[in-house]
C-alpha positions as CSV (number, residue, x, y, z in Angstrom):
1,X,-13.4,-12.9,-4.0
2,X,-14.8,-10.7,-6.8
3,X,-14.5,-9.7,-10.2
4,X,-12.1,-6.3,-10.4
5,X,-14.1,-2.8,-10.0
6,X,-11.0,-1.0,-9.2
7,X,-9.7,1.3,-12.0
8,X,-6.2,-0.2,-11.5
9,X,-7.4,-4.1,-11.4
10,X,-9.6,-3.2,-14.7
11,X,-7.2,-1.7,-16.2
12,X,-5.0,-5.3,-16.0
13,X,-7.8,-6.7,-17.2
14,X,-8.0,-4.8,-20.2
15,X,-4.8,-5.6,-20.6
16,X,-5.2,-9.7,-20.0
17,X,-8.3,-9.8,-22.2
18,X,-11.2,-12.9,-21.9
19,X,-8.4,-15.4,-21.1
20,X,-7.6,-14.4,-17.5
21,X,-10.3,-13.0,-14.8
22,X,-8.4,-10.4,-12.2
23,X,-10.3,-10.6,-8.7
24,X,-10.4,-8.6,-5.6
25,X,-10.2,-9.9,-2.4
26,X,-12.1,-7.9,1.0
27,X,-8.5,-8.9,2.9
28,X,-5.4,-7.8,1.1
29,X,-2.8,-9.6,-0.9
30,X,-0.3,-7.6,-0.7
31,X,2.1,-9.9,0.6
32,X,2.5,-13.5,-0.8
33,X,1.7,-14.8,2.4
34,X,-1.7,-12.7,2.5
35,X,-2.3,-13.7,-1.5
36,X,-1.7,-17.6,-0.6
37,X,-3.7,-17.5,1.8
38,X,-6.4,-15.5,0.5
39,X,-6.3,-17.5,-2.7
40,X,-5.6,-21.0,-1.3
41,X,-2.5,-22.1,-2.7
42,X,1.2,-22.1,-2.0
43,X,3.2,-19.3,-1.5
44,X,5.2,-20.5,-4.0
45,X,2.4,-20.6,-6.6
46,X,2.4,-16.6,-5.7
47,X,4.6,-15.0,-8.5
48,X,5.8,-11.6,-7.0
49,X,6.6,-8.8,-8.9
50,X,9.6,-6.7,-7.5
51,X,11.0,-4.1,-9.8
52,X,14.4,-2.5,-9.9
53,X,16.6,0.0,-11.9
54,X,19.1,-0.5,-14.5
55,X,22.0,1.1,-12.7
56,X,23.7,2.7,-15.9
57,X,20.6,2.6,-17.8
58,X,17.8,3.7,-15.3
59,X,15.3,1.7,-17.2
60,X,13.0,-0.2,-15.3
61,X,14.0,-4.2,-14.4
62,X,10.7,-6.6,-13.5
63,X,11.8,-9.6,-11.6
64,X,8.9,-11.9,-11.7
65,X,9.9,-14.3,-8.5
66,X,8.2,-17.0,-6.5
67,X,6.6,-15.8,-3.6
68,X,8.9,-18.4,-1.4
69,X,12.3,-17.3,-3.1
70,X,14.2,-14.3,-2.4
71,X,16.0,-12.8,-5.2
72,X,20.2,-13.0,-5.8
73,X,20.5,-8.9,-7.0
74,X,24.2,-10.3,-8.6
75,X,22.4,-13.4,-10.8
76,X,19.7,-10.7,-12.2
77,X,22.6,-8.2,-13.0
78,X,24.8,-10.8,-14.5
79,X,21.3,-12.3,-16.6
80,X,20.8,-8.2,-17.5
81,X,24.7,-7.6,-19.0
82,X,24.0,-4.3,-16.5
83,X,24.2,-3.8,-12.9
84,X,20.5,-2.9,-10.8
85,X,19.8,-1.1,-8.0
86,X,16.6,-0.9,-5.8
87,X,13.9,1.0,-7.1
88,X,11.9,3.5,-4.7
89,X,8.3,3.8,-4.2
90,X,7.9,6.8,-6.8
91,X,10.5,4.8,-9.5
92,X,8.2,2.4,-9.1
93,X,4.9,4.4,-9.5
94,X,6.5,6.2,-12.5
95,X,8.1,3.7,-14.5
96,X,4.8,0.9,-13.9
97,X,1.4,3.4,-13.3
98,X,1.0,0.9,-10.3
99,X,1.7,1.1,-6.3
100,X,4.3,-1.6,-4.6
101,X,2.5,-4.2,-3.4
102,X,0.3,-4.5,-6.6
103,X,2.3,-4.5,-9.3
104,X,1.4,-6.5,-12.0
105,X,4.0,-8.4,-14.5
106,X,1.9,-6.4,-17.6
107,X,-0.1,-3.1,-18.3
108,X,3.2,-1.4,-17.4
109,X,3.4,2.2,-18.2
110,X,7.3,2.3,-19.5
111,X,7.8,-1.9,-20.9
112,X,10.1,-3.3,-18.5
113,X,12.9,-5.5,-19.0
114,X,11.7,-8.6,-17.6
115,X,13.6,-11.4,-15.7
116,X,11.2,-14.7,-14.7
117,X,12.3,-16.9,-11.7
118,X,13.2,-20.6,-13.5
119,X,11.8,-21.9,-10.3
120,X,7.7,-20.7,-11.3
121,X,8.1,-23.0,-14.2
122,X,7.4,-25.8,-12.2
123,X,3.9,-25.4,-11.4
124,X,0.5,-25.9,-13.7
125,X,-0.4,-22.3,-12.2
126,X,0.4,-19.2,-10.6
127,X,-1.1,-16.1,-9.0
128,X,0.2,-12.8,-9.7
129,X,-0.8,-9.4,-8.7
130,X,-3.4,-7.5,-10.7
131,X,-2.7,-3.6,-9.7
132,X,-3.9,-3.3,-6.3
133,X,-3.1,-5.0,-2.9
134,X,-6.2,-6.7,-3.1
135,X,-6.4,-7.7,-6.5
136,X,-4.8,-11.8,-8.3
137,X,-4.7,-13.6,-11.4
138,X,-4.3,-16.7,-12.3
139,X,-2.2,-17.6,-15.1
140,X,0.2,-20.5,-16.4
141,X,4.1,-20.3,-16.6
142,X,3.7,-20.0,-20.1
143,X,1.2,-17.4,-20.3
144,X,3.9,-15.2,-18.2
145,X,6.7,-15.8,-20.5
146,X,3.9,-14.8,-23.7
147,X,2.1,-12.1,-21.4
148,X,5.6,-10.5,-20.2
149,X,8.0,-11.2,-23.3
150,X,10.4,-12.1,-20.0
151,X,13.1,-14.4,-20.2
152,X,13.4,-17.2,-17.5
153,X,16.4,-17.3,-15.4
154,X,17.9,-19.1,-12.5
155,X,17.8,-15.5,-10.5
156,X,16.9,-16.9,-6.8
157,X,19.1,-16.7,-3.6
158,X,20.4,-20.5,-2.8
């Protein structure tokens, strides 16, 4: 692992500041099984960044989940007031500036509304994408919620 070069990771890290380092990895972390193991932590520590679509609204929804967790679509709909629906690759691209696979929770291009899985909260710290498939952060539960403006919610498939 390495400090960002990458335009995308850089930009993230002008958007973190001095308080949290973005690195690249040579293998890629575009799954959270490839970031936990290229990191060395869980894959729950991995906090995964799926994005979806306000169904009447077409603004953009970031569900920030744990990389072990698969997300219930009808808890983040009833947590939104709206109903979502799955956002393409382009959607994506557009509404973020970033690829899937490394999508940040911040730096987005259009401010998304932002869901946090409750279950993230219980660990000291996480790893989240940084822009590309190779590039993490670490960060604390807490510093998502401030970073993000998100709102924590039990959104996870039981």
């Amino acid at each position: 692992m390495k400090p960002a070069t990458s335009p995308a990771a850089l930009k993230v890290q002008a958007t973190l500041g001095d308080k949290h380092q973005v690195l690249e990895f040579d293998a890629t972390t575009r799954t959270a099984a490839d970031a936990a193991a290229a990191i060395g932590c869980t894959v729950a520590q991995i906090a995964k960044s799926l994005v979806f679509r306000g169904a009447g609204s077409n603004h953009p929804v970031l569900v920030v989940a744990s990389g072990v967790n698969r997300v219930d679509e009808t808890k983040v709909a009833a947590a939104l007031g709206e109903g979502i629906a799955r956002a393409d690759a382009d959607f994506v691209r557009e509404a973020t500036g970033f690829a899937i696979g490394g999508v940040p929770p911040v730096g987005h291009k259009n401010p998304p509304t932002v869901l946090i899985d409750e279950s993230l909260m219980a660990f000291a710290e996480i790893w989240a994408a940084a822009g590309t498939p190779n590039a993490v952060f670490r960060l604390t539960p807490p510093d998502l919620i401030a970073l993000t403006g998100g709102r924590v919610a039990a959104i996870a498939r039981q």
